[in-house]
KOLNUDO-932622 format. One line per 3 residues: number of its first residue (from 1); for each residue x, y, z of C-alpha. Coordinates in Angstrom, 3 decimals. Layout:
REM KOLNUDO-932622
NUM> X,Y,Z; ...
***
This chain:
REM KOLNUDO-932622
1> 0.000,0.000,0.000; 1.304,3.544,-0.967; 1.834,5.838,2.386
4> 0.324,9.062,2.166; 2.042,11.796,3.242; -0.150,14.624,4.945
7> 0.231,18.312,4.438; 1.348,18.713,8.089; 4.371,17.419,6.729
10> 4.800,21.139,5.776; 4.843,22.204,9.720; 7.571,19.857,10.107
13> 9.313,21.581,7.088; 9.232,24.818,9.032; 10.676,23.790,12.153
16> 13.531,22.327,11.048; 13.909,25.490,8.545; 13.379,28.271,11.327
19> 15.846,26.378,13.471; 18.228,25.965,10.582; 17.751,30.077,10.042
22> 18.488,30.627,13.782; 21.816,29.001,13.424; 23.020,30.306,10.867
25> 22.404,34.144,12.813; 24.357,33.213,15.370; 27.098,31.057,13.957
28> 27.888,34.307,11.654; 26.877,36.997,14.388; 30.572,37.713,15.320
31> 31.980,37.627,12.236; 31.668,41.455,10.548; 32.048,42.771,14.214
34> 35.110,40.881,15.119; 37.426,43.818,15.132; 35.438,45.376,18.525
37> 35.546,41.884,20.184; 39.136,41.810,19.639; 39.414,45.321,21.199
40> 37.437,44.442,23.870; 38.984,41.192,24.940; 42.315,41.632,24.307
43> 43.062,39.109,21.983; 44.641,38.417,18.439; 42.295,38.362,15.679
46> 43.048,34.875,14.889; 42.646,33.771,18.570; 39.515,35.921,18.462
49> 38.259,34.149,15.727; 39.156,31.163,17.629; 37.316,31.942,20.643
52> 33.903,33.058,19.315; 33.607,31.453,15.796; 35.720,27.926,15.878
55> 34.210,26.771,19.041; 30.501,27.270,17.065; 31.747,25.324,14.327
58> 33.730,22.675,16.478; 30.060,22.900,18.085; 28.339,22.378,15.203
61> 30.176,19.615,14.317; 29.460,17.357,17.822; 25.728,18.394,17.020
64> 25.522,16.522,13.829; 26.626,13.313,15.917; 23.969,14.199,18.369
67> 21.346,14.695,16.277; 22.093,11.558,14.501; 21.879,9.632,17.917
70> 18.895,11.798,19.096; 16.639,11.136,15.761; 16.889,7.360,15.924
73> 16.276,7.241,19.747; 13.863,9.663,20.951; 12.175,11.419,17.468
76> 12.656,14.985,15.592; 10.242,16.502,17.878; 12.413,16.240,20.782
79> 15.650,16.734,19.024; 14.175,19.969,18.116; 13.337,21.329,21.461
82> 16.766,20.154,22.661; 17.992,21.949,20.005; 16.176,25.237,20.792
85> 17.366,24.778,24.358; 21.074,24.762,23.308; 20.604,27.618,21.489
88> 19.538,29.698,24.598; 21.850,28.049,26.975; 24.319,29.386,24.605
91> 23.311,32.695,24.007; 22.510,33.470,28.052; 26.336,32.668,28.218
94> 27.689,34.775,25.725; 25.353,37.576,26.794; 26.445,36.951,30.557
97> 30.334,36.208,29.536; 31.354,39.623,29.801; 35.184,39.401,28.536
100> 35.710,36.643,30.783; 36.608,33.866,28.079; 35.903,30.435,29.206
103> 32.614,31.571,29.780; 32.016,33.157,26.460; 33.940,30.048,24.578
106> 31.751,27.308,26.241; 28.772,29.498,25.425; 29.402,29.262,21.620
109> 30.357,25.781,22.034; 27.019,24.587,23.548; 25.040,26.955,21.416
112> 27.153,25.091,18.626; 26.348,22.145,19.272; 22.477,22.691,19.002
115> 22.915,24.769,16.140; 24.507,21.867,14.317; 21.681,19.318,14.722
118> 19.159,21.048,12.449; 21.544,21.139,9.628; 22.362,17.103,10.037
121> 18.352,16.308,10.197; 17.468,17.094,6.805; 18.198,13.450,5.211
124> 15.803,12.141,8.029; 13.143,14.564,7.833; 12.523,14.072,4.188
127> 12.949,10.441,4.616; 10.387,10.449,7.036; 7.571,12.893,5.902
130> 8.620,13.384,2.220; 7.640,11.441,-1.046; 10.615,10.698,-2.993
133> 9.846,13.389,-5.851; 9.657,16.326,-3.345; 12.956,15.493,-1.732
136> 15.962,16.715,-3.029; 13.859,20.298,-3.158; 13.042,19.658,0.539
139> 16.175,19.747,1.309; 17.348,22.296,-1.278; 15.460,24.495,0.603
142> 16.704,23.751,4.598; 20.017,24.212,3.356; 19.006,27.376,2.008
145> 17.612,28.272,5.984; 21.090,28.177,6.790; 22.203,30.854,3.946
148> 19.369,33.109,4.996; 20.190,33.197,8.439; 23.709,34.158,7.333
151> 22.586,36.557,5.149; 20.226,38.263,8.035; 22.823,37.926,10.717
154> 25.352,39.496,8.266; 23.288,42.824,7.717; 22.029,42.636,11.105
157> 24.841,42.154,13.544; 26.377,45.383,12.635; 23.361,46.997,13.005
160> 23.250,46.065,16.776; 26.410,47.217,17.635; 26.376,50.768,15.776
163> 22.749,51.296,17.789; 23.821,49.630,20.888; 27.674,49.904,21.171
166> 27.592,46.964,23.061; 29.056,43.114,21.196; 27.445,40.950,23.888
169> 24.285,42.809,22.820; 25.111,42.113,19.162; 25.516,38.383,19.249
172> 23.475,37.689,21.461; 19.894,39.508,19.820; 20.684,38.192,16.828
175> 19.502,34.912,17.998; 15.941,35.996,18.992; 14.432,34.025,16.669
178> 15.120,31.129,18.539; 12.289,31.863,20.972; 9.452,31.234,18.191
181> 11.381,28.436,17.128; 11.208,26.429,20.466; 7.716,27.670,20.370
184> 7.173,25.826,17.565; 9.216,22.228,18.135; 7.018,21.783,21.787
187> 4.065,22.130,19.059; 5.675,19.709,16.488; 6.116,17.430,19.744
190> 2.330,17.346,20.443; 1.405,16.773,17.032; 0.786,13.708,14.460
193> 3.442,11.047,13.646; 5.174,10.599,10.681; 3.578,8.269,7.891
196> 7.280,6.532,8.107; 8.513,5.843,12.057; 10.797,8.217,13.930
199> 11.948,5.593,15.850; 14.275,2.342,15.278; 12.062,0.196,14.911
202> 11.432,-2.974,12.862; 12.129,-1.425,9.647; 15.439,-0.396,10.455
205> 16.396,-2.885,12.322; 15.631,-5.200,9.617; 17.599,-2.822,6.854
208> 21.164,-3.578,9.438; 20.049,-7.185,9.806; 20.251,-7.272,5.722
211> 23.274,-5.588,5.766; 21.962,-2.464,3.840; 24.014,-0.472,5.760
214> 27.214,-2.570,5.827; 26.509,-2.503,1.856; 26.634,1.600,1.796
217> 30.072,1.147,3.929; 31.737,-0.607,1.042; 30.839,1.909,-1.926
220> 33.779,4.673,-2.466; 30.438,6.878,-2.781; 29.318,6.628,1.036
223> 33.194,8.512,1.485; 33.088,10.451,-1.087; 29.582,12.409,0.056
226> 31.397,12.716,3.520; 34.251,14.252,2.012; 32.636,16.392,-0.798
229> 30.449,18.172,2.964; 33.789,18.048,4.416; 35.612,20.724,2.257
232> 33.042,22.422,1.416; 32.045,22.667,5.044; 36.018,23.856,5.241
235> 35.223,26.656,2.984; 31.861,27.636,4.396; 32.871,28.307,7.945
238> 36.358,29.809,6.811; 35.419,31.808,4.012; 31.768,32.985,5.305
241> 33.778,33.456,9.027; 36.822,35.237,7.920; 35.878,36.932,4.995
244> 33.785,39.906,6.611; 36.873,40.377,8.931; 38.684,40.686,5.885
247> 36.902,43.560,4.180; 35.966,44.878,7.421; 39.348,45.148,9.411
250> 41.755,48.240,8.730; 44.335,48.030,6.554; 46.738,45.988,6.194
253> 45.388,42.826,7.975; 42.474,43.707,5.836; 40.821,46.169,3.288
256> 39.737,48.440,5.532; 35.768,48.768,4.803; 34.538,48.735,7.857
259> 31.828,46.557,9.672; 28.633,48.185,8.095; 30.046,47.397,4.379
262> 31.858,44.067,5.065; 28.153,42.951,6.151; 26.773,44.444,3.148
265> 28.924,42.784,0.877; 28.955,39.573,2.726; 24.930,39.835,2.602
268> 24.940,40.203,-1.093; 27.157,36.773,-0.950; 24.877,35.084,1.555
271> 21.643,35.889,-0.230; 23.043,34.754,-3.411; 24.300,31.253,-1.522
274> 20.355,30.981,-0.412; 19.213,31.558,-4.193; 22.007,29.397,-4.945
277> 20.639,26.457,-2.303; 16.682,27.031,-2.735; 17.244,27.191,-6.472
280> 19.798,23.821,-6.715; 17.002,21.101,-6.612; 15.059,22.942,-9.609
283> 18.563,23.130,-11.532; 19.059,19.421,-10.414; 15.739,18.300,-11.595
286> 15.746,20.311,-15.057; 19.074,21.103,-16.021; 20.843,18.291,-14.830
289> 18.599,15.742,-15.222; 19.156,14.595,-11.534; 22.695,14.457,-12.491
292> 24.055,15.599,-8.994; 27.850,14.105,-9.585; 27.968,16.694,-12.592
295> 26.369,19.655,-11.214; 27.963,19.519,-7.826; 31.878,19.092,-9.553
298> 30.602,22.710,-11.635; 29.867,24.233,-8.120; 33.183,23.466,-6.714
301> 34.341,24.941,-9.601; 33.355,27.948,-9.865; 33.349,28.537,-5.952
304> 37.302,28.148,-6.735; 37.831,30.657,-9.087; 34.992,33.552,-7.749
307> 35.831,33.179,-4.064; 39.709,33.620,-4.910; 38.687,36.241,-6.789
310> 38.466,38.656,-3.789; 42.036,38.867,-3.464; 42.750,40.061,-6.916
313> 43.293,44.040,-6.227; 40.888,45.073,-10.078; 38.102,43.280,-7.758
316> 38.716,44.399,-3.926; 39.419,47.917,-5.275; 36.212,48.196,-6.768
319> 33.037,47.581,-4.829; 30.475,47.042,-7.806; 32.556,44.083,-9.260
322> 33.752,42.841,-5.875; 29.567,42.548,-5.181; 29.171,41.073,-8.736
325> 31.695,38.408,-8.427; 30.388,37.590,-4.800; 27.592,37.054,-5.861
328> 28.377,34.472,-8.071; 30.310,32.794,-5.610; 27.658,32.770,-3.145
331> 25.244,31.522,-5.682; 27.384,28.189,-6.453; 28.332,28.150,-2.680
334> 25.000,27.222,-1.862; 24.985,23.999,-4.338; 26.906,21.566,-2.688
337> 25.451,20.582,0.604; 21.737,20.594,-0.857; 23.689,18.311,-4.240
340> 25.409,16.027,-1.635; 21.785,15.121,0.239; 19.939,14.944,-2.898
343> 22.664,12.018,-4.148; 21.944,10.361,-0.387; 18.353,10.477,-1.475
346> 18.303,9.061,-4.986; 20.759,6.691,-4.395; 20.405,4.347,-1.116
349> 17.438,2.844,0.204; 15.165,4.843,2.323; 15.787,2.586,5.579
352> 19.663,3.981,5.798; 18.884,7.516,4.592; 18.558,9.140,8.259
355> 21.918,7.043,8.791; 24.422,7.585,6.158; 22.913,11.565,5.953
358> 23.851,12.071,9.369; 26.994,10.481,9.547; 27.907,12.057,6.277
361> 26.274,15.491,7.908; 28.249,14.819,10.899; 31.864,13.817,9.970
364> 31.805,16.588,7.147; 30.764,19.187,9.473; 33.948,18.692,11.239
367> 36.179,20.419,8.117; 34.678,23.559,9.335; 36.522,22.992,12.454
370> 39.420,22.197,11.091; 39.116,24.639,8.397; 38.853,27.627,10.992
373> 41.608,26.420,13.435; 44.037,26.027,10.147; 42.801,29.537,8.903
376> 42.444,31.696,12.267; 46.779,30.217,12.996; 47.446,31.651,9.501
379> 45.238,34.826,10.727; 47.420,34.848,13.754; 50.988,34.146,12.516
382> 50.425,36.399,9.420; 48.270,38.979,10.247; 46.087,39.070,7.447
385> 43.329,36.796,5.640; 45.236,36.018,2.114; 46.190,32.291,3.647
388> 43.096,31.812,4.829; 40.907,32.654,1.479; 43.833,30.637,-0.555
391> 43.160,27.826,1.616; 39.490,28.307,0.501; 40.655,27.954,-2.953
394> 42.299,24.376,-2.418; 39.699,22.701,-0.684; 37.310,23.788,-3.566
397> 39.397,21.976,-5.751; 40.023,19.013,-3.589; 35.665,19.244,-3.444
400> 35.438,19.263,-7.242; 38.041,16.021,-7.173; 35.840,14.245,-4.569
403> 32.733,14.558,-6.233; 34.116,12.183,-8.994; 33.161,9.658,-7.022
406> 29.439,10.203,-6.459; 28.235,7.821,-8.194; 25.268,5.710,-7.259
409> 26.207,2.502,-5.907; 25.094,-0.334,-8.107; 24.093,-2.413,-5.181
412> 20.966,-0.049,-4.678; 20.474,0.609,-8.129; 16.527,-1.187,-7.383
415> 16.353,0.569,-3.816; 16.849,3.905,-5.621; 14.475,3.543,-8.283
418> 11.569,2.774,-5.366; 12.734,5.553,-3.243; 12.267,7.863,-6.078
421> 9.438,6.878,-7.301; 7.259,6.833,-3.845
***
């Protein structure tokens, strides 16, 4: 019998994507004020960086574990309100921190790791209250939550502190919209039940009993969609991070626009990388022909060669073409995570979905991490960002590489054609 899939499947949609929104404030709140943080607590800019941006992406990364865990054991209603809860936990803390820095780092690393679980629940969600032909733009569009909420947090955060003079103030209101959005996941937890179980439950035990799972392990694909997440979660959290610092901070650690433009220009970026990820499942579905190998090696691409762009004095000396060429960037930049759940979903069976999404959500998250510790030392041993966006550069490349080898395992070849066809 065909399972029907109710419109309050929609509701669900909008938890996950105000959540997603919310993080994406906060994890980017700091970045085009940086400079006054720094002034105020009396550190580097890379070890400023460290403090208030790594630890939310270090954060983020331990959140797409937990979510993972939390999906399969207790449901997406409660992951979200635990979720929501992390959020404020973490912004009371930063608010409260002061310039005492323990207190302000574990703040962004608890509101981290809540922020990250959102972002690692789209595979599941879909799998659970999606049909198969609404999927990859499902999830085309909760990757595009976390673009908008960069975008808004961008324009926004400098706002704050111009009106306010106050940081704490700065990163901390941004994140307001994580009072509706707990709101709303103690209402998703009172409401229907999936068409497909949120639980482990005989269906998925039976799909590891089968060995569908140990199947995924052996296909290069399986590493390849952790990987492809991995670098370009290495330029996502560097690049979107570091960048505004970069046009915002005087010269010569940077080019000396100051906070209100750096968040202008990084908006135009952001809301470009949110057409980019709400319009990738259309492009996927028309253009491509589903082809998400193809289209997501393009992205990488062209991330390469417009991000890197910015360092090129004919474009940083001239605002209009520095927005242009942003833009572009930011439109391809918002391809690859959306590409890279949209292959999980056409290509293994829907028991494993939740599984190999969130591990690939999970382990790949961690290149942001990695990314910003690597790019705040250069920040800090060099004094200025031109490492740190050439590093950008190189992992787009190494993406592009990667996504050779997204191609659909042949062991699922049936699996997929159900799964796309419910």
């Amino acid at each position: 019998m065909e399972l029907q899939y109710p419109k309050y499947r929609w509701f669900t949609f909008a938890v996950c994507f105000a959540l997603a929104v919310t993080n994406g404030m906060i994890m980017i709140g700091p970045s085009p004020i940086i400079q006054s943080i720094q002034e105020s607590i009396g550190l580097s800019l890379g070890q400023t960086s460290a403090v208030v941006i790594l630890t939310y992406t270090l954060g983020g990364a331990v959140g797409g574990f937990v979510g993972g865990y939390t999906i399969d054991r207790f449901g997406l209603a409660f992951t979200y309100v635990m979720t929501a809860i992390l959020m404020i936990v973490g912004l009371i803390m930063a608010f409260a921190a002061g310039n005492v820095i323990p207190v302000l780092l574990l703040g962004r690393l608890i509101g981290g790791i809540g922020g990250g679980i959102p972002n690692a629940t789209g595979p599941k969600l879909v799998a659970l209250w999606f049909p198969g032909k609404e999927r990859a733009v499902t999830i085309g569009f909760i990757g595009g939550a976390l673009s908008l909420g960069i975008t808004i947090g961008l324009m926004v955060s400098p706002q704050i502190l111009v009106r306010s003079g106050n940081w704490h103030q700065a990163i901390t209101y941004v994140g307001l919209l994580v009072i509706p959005s707990i709101i709303l996941a103690f209402i998703m937890q009172r409401g229907p039940k999936p068409p497909v179980s949120d639980h482990m439950g005989a269906a998925e035990s039976l799909a590891y009993s089968t060995g569908l799972f140990k199947q995924a392990l052996k296909a290069p694909a399986f590493y390849a969609g952790i990987l492809t997440i991995w670098f370009f979660s290495w330029i996502l959290n560097t690049y979107n991070d570091l960048t505004p610092g970069n046009i915002a901070v005087d010269v010569p650690a940077g080019l000396g626009y100051g906070p209100v433009v750096a968040g202008q220009l990084m908006g135009i970026y952001s809301l470009f990388m949110l057409i980019g990820a709400f319009a990738s499942g259309f492009i996927l579905h028309n253009l491509f022909k589903e082809n998400a190998r193809l289209f997501t090696i393009i992205s990488f691409i062209l991330i390469a060669i417009f991000c890197g762009s910015v360092l090129i004095p004919a474009v940083n000396q001239n605002i209009p073409v520095m927005m242009l060429f942003l833009g572009i960037a930011g439109f391809f930049a918002g391809c690859p995570v959306p590409l890279t759940q949209a292959f999980i979903s056409f290509s293994y069976p829907k028991e494993i979905q939740g599984r190999v999404g969130g591990i690939s959500m999970g382990l790949g998250f961690t290149g942001g991490a990695v990314g910003l510790a690597v790019s705040s030392a250069m920040l800090h041993t060099t004094g200025n960002y031109t490492l740190s966006i050439i590093s950008c550069v190189i992992a787009a490349v190494a993406g592009a590489l990667i996504a050779l080898l997204l191609k659909k395992p042949a062991v699922f070849s049936e699996k997929q054609e159900q799964v796309r066809e419910e």
